[in-house]
matplotlib code that plots the C-alpha trace (Angstrom):
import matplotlib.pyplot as plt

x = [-35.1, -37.3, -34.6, -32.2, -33.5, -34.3, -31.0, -29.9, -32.5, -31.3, -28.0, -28.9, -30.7, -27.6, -25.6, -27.8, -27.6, -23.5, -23.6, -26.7, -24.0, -21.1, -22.8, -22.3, -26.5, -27.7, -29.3, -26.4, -24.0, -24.1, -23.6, -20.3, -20.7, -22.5, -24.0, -27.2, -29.2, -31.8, -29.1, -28.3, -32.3, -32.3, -35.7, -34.4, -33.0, -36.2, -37.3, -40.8, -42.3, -41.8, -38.2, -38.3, -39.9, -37.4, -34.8, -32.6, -31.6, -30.4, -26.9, -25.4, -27.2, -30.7, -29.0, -28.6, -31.5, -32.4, -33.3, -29.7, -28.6, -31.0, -29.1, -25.9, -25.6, -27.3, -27.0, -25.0, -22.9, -19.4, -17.3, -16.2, -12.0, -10.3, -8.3, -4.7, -3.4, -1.8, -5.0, -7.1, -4.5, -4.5, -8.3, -8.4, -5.8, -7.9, -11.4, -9.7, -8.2, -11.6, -13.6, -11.2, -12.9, -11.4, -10.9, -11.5, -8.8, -7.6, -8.7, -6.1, -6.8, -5.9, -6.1, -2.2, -3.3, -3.4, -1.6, -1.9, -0.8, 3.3, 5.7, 8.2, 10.7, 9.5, 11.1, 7.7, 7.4, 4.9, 5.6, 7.1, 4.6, 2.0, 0.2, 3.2, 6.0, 9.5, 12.6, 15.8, 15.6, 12.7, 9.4, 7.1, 3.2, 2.3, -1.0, -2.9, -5.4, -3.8, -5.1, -1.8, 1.8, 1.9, 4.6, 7.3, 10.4, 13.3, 15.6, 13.8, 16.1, 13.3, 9.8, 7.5, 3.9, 3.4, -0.6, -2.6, -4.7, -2.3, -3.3, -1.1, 2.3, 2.5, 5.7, 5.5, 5.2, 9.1, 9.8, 12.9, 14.2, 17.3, 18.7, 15.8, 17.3, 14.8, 10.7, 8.8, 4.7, 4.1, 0.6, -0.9, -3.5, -0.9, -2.0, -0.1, 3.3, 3.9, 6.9, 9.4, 8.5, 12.0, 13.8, 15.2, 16.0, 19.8, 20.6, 17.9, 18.7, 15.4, 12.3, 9.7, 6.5, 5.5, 1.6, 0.1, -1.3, 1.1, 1.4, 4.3, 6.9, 8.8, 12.0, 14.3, 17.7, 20.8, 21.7, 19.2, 20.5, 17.2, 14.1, 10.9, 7.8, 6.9, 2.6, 2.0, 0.6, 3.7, 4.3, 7.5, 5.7, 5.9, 9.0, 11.9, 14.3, 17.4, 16.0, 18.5, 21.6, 23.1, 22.4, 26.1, 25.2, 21.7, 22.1, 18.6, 16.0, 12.5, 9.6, 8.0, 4.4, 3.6, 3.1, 6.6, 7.1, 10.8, 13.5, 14.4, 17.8, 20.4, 21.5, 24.5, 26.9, 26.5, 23.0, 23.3, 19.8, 16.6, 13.4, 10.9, 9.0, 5.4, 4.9, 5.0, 8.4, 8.8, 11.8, 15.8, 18.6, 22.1, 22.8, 20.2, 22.8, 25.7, 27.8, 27.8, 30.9, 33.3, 33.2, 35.2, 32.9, 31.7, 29.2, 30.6, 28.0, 24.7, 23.9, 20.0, 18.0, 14.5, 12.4, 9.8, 5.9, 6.7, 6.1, 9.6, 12.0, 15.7, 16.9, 16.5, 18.4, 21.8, 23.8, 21.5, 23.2, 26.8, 28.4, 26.4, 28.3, 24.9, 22.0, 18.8, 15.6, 12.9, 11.0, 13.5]
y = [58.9, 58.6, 56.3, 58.6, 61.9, 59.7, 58.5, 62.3, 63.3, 60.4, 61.6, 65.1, 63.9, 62.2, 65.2, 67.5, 65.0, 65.2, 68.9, 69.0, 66.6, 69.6, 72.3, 74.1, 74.2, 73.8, 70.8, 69.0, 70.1, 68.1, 69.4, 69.2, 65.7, 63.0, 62.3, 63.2, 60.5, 62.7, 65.3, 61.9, 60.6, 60.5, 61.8, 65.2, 64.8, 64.3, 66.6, 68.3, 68.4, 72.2, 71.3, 68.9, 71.5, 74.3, 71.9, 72.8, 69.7, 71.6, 72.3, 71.9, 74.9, 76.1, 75.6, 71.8, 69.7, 66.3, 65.5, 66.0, 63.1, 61.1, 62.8, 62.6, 59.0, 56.5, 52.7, 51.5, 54.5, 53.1, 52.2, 48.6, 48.6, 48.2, 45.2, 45.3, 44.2, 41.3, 40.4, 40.0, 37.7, 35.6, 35.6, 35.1, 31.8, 30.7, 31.3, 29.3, 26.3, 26.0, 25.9, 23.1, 20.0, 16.8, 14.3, 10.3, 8.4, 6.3, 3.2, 0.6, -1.0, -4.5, -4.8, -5.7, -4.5, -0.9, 1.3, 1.2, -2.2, -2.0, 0.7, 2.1, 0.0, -2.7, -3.8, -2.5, 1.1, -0.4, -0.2, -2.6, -5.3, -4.3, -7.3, -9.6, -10.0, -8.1, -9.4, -8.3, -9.8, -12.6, -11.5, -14.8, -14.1, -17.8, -18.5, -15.1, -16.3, -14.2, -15.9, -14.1, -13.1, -9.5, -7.1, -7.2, -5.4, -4.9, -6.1, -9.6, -12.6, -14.8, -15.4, -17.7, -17.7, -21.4, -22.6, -19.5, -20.0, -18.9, -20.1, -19.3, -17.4, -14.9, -13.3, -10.0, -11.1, -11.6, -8.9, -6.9, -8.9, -9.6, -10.4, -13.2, -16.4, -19.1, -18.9, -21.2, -21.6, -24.9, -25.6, -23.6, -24.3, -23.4, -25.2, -22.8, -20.3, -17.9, -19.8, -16.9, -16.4, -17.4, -16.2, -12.9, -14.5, -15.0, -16.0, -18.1, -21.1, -22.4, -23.4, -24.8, -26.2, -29.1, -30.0, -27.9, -28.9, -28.3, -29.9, -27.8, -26.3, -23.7, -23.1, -22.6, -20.8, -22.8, -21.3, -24.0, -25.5, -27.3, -28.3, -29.7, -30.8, -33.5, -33.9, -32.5, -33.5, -33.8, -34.8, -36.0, -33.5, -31.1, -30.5, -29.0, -31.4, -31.6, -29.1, -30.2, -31.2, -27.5, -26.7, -27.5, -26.4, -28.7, -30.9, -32.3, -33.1, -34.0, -35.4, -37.9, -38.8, -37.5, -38.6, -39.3, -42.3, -42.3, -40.4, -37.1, -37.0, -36.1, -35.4, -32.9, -34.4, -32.5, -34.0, -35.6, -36.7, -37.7, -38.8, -40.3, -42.4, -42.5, -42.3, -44.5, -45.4, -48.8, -49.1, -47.7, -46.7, -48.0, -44.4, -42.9, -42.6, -44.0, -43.0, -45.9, -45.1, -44.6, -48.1, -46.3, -43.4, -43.2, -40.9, -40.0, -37.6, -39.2, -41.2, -40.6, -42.3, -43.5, -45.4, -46.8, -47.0, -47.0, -50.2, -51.2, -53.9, -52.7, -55.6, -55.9, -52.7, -53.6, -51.7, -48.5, -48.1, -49.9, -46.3, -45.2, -45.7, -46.9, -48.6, -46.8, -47.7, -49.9, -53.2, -56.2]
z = [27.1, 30.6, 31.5, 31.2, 32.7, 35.7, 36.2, 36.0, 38.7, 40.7, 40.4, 41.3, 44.5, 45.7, 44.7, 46.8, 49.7, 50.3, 49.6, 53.3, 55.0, 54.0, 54.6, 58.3, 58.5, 62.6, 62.3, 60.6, 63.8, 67.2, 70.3, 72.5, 74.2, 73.7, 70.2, 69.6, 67.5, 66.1, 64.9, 62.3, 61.9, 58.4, 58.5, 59.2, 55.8, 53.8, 51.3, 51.0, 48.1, 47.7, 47.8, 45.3, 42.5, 43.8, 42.9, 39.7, 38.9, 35.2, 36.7, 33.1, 32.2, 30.5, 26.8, 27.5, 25.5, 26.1, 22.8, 21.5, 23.3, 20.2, 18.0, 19.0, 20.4, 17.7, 18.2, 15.2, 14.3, 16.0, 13.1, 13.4, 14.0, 10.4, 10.3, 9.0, 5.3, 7.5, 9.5, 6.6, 4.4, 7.8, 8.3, 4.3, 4.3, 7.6, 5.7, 2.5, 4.5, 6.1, 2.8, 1.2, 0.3, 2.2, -0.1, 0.6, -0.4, -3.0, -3.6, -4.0, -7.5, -7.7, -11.1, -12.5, -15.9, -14.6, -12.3, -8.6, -7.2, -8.5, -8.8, -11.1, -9.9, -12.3, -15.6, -17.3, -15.7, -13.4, -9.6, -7.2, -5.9, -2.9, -3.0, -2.8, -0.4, -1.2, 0.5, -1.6, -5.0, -4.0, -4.5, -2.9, -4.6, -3.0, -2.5, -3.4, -5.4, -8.4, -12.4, -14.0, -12.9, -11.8, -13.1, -11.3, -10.1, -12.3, -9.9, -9.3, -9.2, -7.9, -8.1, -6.2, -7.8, -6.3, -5.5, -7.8, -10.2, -13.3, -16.5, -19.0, -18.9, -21.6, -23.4, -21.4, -17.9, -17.5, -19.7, -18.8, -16.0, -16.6, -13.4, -12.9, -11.7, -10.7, -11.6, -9.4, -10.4, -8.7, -8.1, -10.8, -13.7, -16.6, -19.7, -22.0, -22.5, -25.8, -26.6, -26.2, -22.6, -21.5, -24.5, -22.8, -19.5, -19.9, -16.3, -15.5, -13.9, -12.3, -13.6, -11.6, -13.1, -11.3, -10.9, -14.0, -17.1, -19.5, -22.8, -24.8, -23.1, -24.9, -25.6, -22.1, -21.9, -22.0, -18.9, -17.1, -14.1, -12.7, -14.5, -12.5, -14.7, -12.4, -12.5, -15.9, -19.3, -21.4, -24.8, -27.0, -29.5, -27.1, -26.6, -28.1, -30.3, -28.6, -26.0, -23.3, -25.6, -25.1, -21.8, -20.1, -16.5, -16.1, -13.3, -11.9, -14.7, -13.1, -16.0, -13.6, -14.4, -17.6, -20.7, -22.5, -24.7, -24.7, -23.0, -24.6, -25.7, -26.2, -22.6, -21.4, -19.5, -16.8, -15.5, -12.6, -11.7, -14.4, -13.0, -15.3, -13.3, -14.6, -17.7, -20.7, -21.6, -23.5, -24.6, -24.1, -26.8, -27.4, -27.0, -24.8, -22.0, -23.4, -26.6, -29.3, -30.8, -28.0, -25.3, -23.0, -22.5, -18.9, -17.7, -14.4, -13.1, -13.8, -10.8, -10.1, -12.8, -12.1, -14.5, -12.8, -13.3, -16.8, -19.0, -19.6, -18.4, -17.7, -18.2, -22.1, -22.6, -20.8, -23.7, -22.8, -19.5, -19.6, -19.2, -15.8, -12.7, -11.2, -13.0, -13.3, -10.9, -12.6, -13.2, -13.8]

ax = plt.figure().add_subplot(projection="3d")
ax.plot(x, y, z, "-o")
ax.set_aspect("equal")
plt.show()
């Protein structure tokens, strides 16, 4: 409040001063000529003291009381501008969006018995391989360090699981692929199949086994086409009787070093190549290649036979091969 009333006395002073420079008073007026300096000494303006306390510097009038300014100007009693329906949804959506929790991401799980790794694009529901390579129909899982085949798109028509760590194939992993033409698991530790792994597959041609540990190998489609078991543990007993007899399309049958005692027959007629080199193989039928009954059968397409490393000699067998337009590879 002293603030105040001396910036209203200041402003009365100042007031009073332009109204001495307007006023037609002798001391304020020069003289005709030249200027006279002490006509503008601003000393001549100075008030007395008697002048300041005749001074009525109340020019708004006696009813005018400074303590009314307390009451009507109050710090705080401005009413803050009302913000419009609009404003408020805006500020409200900001206030929201700013208040939302940011959430880390998912991990990817790399677990193939749960979600997260395939999409729905596979025979199972599951999702199409992350983990693997995609290229059409060919899904190449090579050398990933995987112990079990992962699910796999419905549309697969080949699969390349070669140098993992698989151990046994079960019924469910090919499941629903019906358009699956060659399986290649070379290089695994397979040791065991559910025996109607390959039941479903009715267009598979390919099956690739070489360098695993299997025993048994379960029944195959007689759609086959190629067959490689080369470097496994193999058995007579472990294999189907008369396994190959209906497959009329298998051309190249690889059994090399294993553990066969004889040669599995019967063969279809359209095999072309048969390696079983390596194993133990001691002795040869009349009609392991040949057909007994008919002398002028010839079997035209089988030109690839190898049956070395085995303890046999070829040459005490001569009626085992007099139908091959080539003679098989092996100890004389």
């Amino acid at each position: 409040m002293f603030e105040l009333k001396m910036s209203l006395q200041s402003l009365m002073v100042a007031l009073v001063m332009v109204m001495v420079f307007l006023s037609p008073c002798p001391g304020m007026s020069a003289p005709q000529g030249e200027p006279d300096d002490e006509a503008f000494d601003v000393e001549n303006y100075d008030l007395n003291s008697e002048d300041w306390e005749n001074l009525d510097v109340n020019i708004y009038g006696d009813s005018y009381d400074y303590d009314d300014l307390d009451q009507e100007i109050e710090v705080g009693t401005i009413a803050p501008d009302t913000p419009s329906p609009a404003s408020q949804s805006t500020a409200q959506h900001y206030e929201e969006e700013k208040t939302v929790p940011t959430l880390p991401p998912a991990p990817i799980s790399l677990d193939f018995k749960g979600p997260g790794l395939f999409g729905p694009e596979t025979g199972l529901g599951m999702p199409t391989c992350l983990l693997c390579v995609c290229i059409g129909g060919s899904v190449y899982c090579d050398d990933t360090g995987m112990d079990q085949i992962p699910p796999l798109p419905k549309d697969t028509t080949h699969f390349y699981g070669r140098f993992n760590k698989i151990r046994h194939v079960k019924n469910t992993d090919f499941l629903n692929l019906n358009k699956l033409q060659s399986i290649d698991l070379t290089g695994n530790q397979v040791s065991g199949m559910d025996e109607g792994v390959f039941r479903s597959l009715t267009q598979l041609q390919e099956l690739l086994l070489a360098d695993n540990n299997i025993q048994v190998l379960p029944e195959l489609p007689v759609t086959m086409r190629r067959i490689d078991l080369r470097n496994n543990k193999l058995v007579n007993r472990g294999l189907h009787s008369e396994g190959f007899k209906e497959m009329s399309h298998l051309e190249f049958l690889y059994l090399s070093s294993n553990n066969l005692d004889y040669v599995p027959t019967p063969l279809p007629l359209s095999l072309r190549v048969l390696h079983l080199q390596d194993n133990n193989i001691q002795s040869l039928q009349e009609d392991t290649f040949c057909d007994r009954h008919d002398r002028n059968f010839i079997r035209r397409n089988l030109e690839d036979i190898r049956l070395d490393s085995n303890p046999l000699n070829i040459n005490l067998f001569a009626q085992a091969y007099v139908c091959l337009p080539r003679l098989p590879v092996g100890s004389h």
